[in-house]
DRENDO-1510 file (C-alpha; in Angstrom, 1 decimal, always signed):
<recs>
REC; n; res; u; v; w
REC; 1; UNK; +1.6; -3.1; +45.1 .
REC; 2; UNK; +4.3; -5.8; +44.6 .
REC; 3; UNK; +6.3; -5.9; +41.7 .
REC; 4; UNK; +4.8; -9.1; +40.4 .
REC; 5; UNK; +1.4; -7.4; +39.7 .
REC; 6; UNK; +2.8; -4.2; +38.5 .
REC; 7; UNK; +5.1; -6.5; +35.7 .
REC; 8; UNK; +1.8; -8.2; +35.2 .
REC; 9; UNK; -0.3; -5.2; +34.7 .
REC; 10; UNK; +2.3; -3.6; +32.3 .
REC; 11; UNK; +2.0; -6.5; +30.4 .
REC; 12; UNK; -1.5; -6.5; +30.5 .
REC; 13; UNK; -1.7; -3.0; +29.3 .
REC; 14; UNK; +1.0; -3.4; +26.5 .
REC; 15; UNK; -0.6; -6.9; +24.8 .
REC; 16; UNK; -4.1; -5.5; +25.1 .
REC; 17; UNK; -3.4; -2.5; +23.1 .
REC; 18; UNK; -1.1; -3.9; +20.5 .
REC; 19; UNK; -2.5; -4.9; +17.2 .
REC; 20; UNK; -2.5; -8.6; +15.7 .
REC; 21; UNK; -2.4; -10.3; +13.0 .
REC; 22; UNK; -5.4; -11.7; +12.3 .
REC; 23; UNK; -6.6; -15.1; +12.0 .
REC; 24; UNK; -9.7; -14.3; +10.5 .
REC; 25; UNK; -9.4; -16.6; +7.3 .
REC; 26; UNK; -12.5; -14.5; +6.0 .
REC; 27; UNK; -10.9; -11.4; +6.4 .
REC; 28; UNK; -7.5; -12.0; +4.7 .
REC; 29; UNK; -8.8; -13.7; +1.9 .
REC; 30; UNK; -11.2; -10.8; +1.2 .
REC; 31; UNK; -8.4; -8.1; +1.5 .
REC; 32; UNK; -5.9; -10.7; -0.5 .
REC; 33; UNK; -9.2; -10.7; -3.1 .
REC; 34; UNK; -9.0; -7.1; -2.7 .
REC; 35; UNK; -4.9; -6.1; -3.3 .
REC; 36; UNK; -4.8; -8.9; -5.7 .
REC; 37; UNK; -7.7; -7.9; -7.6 .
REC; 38; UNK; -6.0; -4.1; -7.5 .
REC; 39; UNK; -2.9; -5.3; -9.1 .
REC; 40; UNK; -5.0; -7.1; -11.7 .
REC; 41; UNK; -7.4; -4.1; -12.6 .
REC; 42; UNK; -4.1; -2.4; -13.0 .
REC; 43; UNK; -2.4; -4.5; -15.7 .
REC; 44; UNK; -5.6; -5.0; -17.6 .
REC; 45; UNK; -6.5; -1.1; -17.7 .
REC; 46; UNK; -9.7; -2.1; -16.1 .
REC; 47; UNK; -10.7; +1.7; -15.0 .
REC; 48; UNK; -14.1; +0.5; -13.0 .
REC; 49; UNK; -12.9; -1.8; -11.3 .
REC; 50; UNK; -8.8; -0.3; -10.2 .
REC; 51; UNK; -10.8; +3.0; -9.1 .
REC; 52; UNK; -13.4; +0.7; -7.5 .
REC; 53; UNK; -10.7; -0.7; -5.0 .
REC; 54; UNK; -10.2; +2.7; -3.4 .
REC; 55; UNK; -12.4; +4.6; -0.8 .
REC; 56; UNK; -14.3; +7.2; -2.1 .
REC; 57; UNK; -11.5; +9.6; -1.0 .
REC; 58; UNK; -8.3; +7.1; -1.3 .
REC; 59; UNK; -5.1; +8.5; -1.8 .
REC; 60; UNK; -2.1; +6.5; -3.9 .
REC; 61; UNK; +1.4; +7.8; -3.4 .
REC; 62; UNK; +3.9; +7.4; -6.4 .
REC; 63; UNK; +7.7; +6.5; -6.1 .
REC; 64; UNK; +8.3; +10.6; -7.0 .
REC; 65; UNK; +7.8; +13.5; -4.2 .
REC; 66; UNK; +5.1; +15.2; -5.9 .
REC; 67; UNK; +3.3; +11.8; -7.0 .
REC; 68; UNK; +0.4; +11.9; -4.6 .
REC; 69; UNK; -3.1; +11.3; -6.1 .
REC; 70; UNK; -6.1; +11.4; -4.5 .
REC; 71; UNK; -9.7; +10.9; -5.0 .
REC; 72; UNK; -11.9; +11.7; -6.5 .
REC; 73; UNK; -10.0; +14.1; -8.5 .
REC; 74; UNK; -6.4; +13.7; -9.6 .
REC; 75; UNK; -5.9; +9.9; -9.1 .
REC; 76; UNK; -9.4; +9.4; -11.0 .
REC; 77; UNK; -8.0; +11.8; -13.8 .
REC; 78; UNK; -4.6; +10.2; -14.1 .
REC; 79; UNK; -5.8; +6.5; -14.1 .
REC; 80; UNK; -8.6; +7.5; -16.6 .
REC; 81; UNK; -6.1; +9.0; -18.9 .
REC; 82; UNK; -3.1; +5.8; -18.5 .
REC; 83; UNK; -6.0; +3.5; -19.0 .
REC; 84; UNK; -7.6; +5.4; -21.9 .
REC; 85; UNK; -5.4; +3.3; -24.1 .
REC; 86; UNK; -6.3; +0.0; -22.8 .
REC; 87; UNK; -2.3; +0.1; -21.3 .
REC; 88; UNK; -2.3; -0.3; -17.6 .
REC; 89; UNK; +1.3; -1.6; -16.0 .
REC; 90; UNK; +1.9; -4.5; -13.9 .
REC; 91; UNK; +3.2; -5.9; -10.6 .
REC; 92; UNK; +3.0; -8.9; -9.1 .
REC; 93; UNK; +3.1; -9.7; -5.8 .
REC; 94; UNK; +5.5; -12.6; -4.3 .
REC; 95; UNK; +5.3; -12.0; -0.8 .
REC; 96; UNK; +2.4; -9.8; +1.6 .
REC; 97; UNK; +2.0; -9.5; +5.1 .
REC; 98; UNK; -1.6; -8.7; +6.7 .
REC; 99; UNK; -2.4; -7.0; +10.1 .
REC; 100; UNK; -5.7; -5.7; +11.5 .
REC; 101; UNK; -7.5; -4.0; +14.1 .
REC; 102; UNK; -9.0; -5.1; +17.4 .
REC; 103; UNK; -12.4; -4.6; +15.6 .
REC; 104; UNK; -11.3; -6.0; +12.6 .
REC; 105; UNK; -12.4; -2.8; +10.4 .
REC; 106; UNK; -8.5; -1.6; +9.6 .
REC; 107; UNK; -6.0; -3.5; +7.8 .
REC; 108; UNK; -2.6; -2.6; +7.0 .
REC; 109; UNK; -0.7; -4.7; +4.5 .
REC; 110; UNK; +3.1; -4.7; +3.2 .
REC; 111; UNK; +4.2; -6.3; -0.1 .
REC; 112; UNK; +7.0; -7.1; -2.1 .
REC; 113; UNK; +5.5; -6.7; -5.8 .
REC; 114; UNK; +7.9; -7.3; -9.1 .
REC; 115; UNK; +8.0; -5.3; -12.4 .
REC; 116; UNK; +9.1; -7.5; -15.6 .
REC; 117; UNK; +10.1; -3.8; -16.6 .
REC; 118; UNK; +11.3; -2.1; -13.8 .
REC; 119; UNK; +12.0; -4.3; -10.6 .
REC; 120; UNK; +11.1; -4.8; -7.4 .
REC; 121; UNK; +8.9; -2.3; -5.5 .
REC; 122; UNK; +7.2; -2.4; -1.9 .
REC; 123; UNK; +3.8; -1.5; -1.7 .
REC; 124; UNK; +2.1; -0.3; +1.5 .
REC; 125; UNK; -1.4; +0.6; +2.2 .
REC; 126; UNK; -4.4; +0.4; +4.1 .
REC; 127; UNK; -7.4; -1.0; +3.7 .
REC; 128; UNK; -11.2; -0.5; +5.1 .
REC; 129; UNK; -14.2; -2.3; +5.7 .
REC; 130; UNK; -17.0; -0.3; +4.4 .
REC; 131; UNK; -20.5; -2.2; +5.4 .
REC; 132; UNK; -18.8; -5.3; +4.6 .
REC; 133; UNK; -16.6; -4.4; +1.7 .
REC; 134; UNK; -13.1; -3.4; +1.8 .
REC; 135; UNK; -11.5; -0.7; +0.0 .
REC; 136; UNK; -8.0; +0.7; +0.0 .
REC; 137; UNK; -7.8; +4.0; +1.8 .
REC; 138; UNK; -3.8; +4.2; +1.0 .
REC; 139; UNK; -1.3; +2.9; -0.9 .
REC; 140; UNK; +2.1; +4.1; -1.1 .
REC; 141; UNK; +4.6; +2.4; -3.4 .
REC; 142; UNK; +8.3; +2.9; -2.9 .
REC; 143; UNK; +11.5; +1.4; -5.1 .
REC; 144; UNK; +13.4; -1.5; -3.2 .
REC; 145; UNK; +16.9; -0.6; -3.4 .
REC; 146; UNK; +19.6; -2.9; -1.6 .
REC; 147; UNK; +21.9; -1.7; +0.6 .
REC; 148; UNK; +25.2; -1.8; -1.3 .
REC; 149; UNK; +23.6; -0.1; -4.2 .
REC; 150; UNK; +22.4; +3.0; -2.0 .
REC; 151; UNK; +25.3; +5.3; -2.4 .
REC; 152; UNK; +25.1; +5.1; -6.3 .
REC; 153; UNK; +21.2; +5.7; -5.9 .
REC; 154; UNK; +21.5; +8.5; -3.2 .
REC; 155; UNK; +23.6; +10.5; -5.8 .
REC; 156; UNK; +21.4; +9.9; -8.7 .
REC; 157; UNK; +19.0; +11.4; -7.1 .
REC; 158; UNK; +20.2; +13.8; -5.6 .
REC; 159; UNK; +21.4; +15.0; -9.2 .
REC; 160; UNK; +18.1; +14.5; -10.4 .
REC; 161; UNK; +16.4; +16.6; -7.7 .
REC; 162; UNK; +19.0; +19.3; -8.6 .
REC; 163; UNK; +18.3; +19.6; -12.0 .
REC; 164; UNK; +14.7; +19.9; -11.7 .
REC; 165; UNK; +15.0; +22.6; -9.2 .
REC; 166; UNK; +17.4; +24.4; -11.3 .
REC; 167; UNK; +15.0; +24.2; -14.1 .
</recs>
């Protein structure tokens, strides 16, 4: 085979299996709809409708290690009892990026969302199209800490995660 097909067919191979953003317009706008609506259900305590964005088995992973929640049971009890209230807690988002499967049935989505209260966070997830709806099957939301604060960070932490093991 000469190398001109082999570069071609590696090529091939690589772009056919890599995933794409998609230029769907229906399809971002109804995961936009979807995050968005997430983020609003969450500052308005809206129980229904924040649990409603999730699978039936979605999982949402905290900034702590052992803040992983998932449904039906301890994500369901922990948003029922913060919303109980009528207090939810609020991000915005100011910037997202989309991807999605070939079959256009997976997205994965990155965000930078803001805190009036606590700062700047990035939220991860993905989402599913359920017979025509999507849901969020995982979101994960992790502090954004710059670079040259790290160090100071890194030994907060660290402290922190010795004095709760020592307790």
């Amino acid at each position: 085979m000469k190398p001109v097909f082999i570069i071609l067919f590696i090529l091939h191979t690589f772009y056919s299996s890599v995933t794409f953003a998609n230029n769907d317009t229906e399809s971002n706008n109804q995961v936009n709809e979807l995050i968005d609506g997430f983020h609003t259900a969450a500052s308005q305590a809206d129980l229904a409708k924040y649990l409603g964005s999730f699978t039936a088995t979605g999982v949402f992973m905290g900034t702590d290690d052992w803040e992983r929640w998932s449904r039906p049971i301890s994500l369901d009890k922990y948003v029922t009892e913060r919303f109980s209230e009528g207090k939810g807690w609020t991000y915005k988002p100011v910037e997202r990026h989309l991807s999605f499967s070939e079959d256009n049935n997976t997205a994965w989505f990155d965000e930078i969302i803001v805190s009036k209260k606590w700062g700047r966070f990035r939220g991860t997830g993905v989402a599913i199209n359920q017979n025509g709806h999507w849901k969020i099957a995982h979101y994960a939301l992790s502090f954004l800490v710059p670079n040259e604060a790290w160090e100071k960070v890194s030994e907060i932490s660290s402290q922190a995660f010795s004095e709760r093991k020592n307790k």
